[in-house]
N, C-alpha and C positions, 0 to 999 in steps of 0.2 A: 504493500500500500504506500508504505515512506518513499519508494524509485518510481513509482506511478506518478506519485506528485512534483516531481521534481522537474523542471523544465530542462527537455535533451538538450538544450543547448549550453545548460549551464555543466553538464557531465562531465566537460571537461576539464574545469574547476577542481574537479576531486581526482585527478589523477596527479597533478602537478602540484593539490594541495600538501603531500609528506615531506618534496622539495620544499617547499618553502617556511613549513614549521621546523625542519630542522635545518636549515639558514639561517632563522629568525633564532633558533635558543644556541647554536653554535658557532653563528659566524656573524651575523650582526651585533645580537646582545654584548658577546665579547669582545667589539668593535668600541663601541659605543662606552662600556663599563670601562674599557681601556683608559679612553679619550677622559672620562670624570677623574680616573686616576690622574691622569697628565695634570688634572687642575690642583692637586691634591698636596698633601704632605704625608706618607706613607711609608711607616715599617716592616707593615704586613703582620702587624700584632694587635697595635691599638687601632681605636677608629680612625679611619683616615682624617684629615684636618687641611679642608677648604683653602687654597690661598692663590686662587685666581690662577692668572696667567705668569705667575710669579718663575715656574719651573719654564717655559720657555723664554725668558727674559735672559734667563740664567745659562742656557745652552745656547744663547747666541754668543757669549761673550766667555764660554767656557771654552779655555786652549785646549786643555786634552779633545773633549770632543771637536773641536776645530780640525787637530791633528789629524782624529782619526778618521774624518772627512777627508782628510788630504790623502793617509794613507790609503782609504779603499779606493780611491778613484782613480790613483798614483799606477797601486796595483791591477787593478781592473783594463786602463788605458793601456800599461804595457802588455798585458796577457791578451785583451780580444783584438788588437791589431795585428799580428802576428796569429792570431788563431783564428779571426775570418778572412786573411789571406791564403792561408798554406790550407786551409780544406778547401776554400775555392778549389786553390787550384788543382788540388788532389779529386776532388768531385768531377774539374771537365777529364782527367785521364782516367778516373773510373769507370764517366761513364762513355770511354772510345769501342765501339762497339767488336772492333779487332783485338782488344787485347786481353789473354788468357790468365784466368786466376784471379781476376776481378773480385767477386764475391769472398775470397777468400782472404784480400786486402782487404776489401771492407770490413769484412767481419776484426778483423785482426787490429786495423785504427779505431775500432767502435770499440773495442775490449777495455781500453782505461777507466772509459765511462762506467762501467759496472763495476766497477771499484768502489769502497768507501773513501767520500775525501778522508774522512779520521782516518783509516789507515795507510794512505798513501802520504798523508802530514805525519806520521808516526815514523815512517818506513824512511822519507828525506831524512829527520830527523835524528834517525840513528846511523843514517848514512855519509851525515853529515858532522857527527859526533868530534869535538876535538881530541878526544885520546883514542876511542876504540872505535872511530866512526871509516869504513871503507874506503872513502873518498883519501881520506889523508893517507892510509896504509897505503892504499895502489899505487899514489904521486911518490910516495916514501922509495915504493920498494924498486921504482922505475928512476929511481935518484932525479927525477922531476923538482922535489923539493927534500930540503936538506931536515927539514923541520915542520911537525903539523900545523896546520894553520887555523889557529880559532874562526872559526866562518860564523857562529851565529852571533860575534863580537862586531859585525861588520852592517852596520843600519842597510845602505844600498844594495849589498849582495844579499840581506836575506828580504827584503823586499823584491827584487827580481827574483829569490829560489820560490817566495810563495806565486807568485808572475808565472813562474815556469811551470808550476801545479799543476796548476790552471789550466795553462794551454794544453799539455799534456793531460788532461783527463777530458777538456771537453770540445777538442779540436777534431773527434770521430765524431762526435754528436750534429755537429754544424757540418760536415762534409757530408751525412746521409741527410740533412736536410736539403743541403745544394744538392744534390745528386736526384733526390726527388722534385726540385726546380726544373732541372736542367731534362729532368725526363718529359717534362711539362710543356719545355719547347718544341713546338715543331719544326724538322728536321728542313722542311720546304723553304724556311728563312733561310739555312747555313747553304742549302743547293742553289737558289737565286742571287744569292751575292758570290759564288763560286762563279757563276754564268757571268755573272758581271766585273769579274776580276780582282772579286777582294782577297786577300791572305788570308790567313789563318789569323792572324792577331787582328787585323782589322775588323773580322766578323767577331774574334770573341772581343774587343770592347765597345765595337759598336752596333752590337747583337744582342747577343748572349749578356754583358753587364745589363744595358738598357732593363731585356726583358724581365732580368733576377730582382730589379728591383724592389721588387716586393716581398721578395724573401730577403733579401737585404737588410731591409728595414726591419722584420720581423727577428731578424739572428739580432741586430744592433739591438732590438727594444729588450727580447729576453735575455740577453747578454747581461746589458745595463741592470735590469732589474733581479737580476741573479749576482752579480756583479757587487751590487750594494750590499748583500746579504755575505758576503764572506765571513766565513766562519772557521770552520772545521779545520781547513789546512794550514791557517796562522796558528790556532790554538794549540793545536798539538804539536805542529816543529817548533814552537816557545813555550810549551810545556802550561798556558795561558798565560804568562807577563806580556808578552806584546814586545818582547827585547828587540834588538838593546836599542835604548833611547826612545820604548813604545814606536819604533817604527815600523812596525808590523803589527801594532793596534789598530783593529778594526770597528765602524764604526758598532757592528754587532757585539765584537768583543767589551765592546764597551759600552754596550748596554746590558750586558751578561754579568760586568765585572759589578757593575752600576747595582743594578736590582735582584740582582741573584748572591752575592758576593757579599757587597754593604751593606743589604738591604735598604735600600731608599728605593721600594718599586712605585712611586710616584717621579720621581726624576727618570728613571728608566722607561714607563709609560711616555714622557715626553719624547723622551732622545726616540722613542719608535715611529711614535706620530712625523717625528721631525724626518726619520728618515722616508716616512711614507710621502710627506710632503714633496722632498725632494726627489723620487723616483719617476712620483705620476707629473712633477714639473718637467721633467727633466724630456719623460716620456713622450708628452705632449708638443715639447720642443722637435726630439727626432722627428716625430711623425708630420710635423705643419713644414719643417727647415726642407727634408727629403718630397714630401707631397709639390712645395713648391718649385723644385729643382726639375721634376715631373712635368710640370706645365709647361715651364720655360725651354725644357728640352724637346 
């Protein structure tokens, strides 16, 4: 009698309604509960205690967190420029329809990705060890170097070994995206500029780039906002300090050290909002900056 009454057109309502009650108590509520937090003063014991916008006042003008804006971006900048090059390019000779073992490369550059970052920041880490770490034994025993060399004493080289994580875990990820672009062009564009006299490089940058465009922008956007989120692989090759000189403090790490560590999860609720601010800014900039390059091209 109660489905009899029900108007068929509203049926659809109740299928999409479990979506959206469990959005509303797991991903909004805790959105929003977050953001009261950010207002808050907070131990995570007593009641929280109201004081405005006072915690973001505080993280514009706080240097560490400044720093470790500089640090992720620092990090980030050097890793996905070198990492949505070298899958490009690894994507157009993957997907050359003459060459043997394809799939078997693929599989074999996609392999880092199923990695843990934690154990692959664990794994540098001990690899990079100053007394017992491989790297200095090997250089040692090839008389390369007379003496082991403290590497995590060194702010820019351990900023580029987290840089090089990076690239090396998630540079198969972005090449079977391109590879699914590049399967997406039709072949009848690279045979018509053939007829017409272009090279090989000609068609791929004034082809093949043109048309990736959109996948372009889509590695840059989830890059960037994977990017921001660094975590795993500074924590564990610094053990969580962020050495030496917090130069591989992250702006995560440092909402981790912040709210989880100090407990002040009201200043920490800020620093996330803050980074949320900045991702979907940042976001929005690729996408209008790239869209209009689009027009004018």
């Amino acid at each position: 009698m109660f489905i009899n009454r029900i108007n068929k057109g509203n049926c659809g309502y109740f299928f999409i309604a479990p979506f959206f009650i469990v959005f509303l108590l797991f991903g909004l509520y805790p959105i929003l509960y977050s953001f009261y937090l950010s207002l808050t003063n907070w131990d995570g014991l007593n009641d929280p205690e109201f004081i405005g916008f006072a915690n973001y006042t505080r993280a514009i003008i706080d240097p560490l967190f400044l720093q470790s804006l500089f640090n992720t971006f620092f990090i980030w900048i050097v890793s996905v420029i070198p990492q949505l090059t070298v899958s490009l390019v690894l994507a157009v000779i993957l997907t050359n329809k003459f060459l043997k073992g394809k799939d078997f490369f693929r599989a074999v550059y996609f392999f880092p990705n199923i990695v843990t970052a934690a154990s692959l920041g664990l794994l540098v880490s001990l690899m990079f060890d100053w007394q017992t770490g491989s790297v200095n034994q090997l250089l040692m025993s090839i008389g390369f170097l007379d003496q082991a060399i403290d590497w995590k004493n060194n702010p820019l080289f351990m900023q580029m070994l987290v840089s090089a994580i990076l690239f090396f875990q998630y540079f198969g990820y972005s090449m079977l995206i391109y590879i699914a672009g590049l399967q997406g062009i039709s072949p009848e564009y690279a045979e018509a500029a053939k007829v017409d006299g272009a090279s090989k490089t000609q068609i791929f940058f004034k082809i093949t780039v043109p048309l990736l465009k959109p996948i372009i922008i889509f590695q840059v956007i989830t890059s960037l906002i994977g990017g921001v989120q660094i975590f795993d692989q500074p924590y564990m090759l610094t053990e969580g300090s962020g050495s030496p000189n917090h130069a591989t403090l992250t702006s995560v790490m440092y909402l981790y050290r912040t709210a989880f560590e100090q407990g002040r999860f009201g200043y920490g609720a800020t620093i996330a909002f803050c980074l949320f601010v900045v991702i979907v800014s940042l976001s929005v900039i690729s996408y209008l900056v790239s869209r209009n390059r689009s027009k004018i091209a």
